[in-house]
C-alpha positions as CSV (number, residue, x, y, z in Angstrom):
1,X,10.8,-18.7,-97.7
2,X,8.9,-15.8,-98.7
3,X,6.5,-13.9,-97.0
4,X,3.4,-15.2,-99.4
5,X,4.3,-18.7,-98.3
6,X,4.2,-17.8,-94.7
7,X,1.0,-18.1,-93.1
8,X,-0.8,-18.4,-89.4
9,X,-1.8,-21.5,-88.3
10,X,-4.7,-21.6,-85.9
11,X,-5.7,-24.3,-83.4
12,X,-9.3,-24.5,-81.9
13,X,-10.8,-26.3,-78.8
14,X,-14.0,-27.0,-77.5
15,X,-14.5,-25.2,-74.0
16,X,-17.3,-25.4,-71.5
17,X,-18.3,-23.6,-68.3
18,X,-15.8,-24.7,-65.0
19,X,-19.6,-24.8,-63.1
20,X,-20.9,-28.1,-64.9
21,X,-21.3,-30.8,-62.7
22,X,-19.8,-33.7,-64.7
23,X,-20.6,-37.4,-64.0
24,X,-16.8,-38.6,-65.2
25,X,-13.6,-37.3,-64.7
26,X,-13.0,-35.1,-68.0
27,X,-10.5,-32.3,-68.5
28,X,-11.3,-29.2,-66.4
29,X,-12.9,-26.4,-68.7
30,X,-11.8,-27.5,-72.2
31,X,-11.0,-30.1,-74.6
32,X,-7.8,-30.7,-76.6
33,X,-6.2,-28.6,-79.2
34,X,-6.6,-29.3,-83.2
35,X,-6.1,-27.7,-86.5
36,X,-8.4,-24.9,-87.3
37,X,-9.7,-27.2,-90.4
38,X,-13.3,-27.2,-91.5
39,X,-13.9,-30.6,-90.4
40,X,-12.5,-30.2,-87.3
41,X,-14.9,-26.4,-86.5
42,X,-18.0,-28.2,-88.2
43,X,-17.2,-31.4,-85.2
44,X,-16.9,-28.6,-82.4
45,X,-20.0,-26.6,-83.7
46,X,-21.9,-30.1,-83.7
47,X,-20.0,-30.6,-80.0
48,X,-21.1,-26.7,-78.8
49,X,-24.5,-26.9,-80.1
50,X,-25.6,-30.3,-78.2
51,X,-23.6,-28.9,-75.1
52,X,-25.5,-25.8,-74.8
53,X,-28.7,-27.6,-75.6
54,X,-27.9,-29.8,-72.8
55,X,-26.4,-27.6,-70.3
56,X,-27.9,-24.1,-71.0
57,X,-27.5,-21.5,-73.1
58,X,-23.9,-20.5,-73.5
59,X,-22.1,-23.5,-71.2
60,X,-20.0,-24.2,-74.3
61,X,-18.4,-22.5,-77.0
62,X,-15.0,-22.9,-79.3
63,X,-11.9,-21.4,-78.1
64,X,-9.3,-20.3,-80.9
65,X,-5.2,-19.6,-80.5
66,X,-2.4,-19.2,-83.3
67,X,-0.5,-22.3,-83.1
């Protein structure tokens, strides 16, 4: 395969503040892990955006990795 045709793939997640109080058992401190697509960031934008209107300024924000 040649170098041209290789390319990093990026995984994003959304991640929130370990001090929220949460009413139901959810994963501590982050969501699961999906493609970097444009869908997928505009969802977790939508996600982080009602979360830190909810929660305060900051409580959640998108977490990115090479996959």
């Amino acid at each position: 395969m040649s170098p041209k045709a290789l390319r990093a793939l990026f995984e994003i997640r959304l991640r929130w503040s370990d001090n929220l109080i949460q009413e139901e058992p959810r994963p501590r401190g982050g969501g699961l892990w999906v493609p970097d697509t444009p869908r997928n960031r505009e969802r977790l934008d939508k996600a982080a955006a009602l979360g830190n209107t909810l929660y305060g300024d900051q409580s959640h924000w998108i977490e990115k990795r090479q996959a």
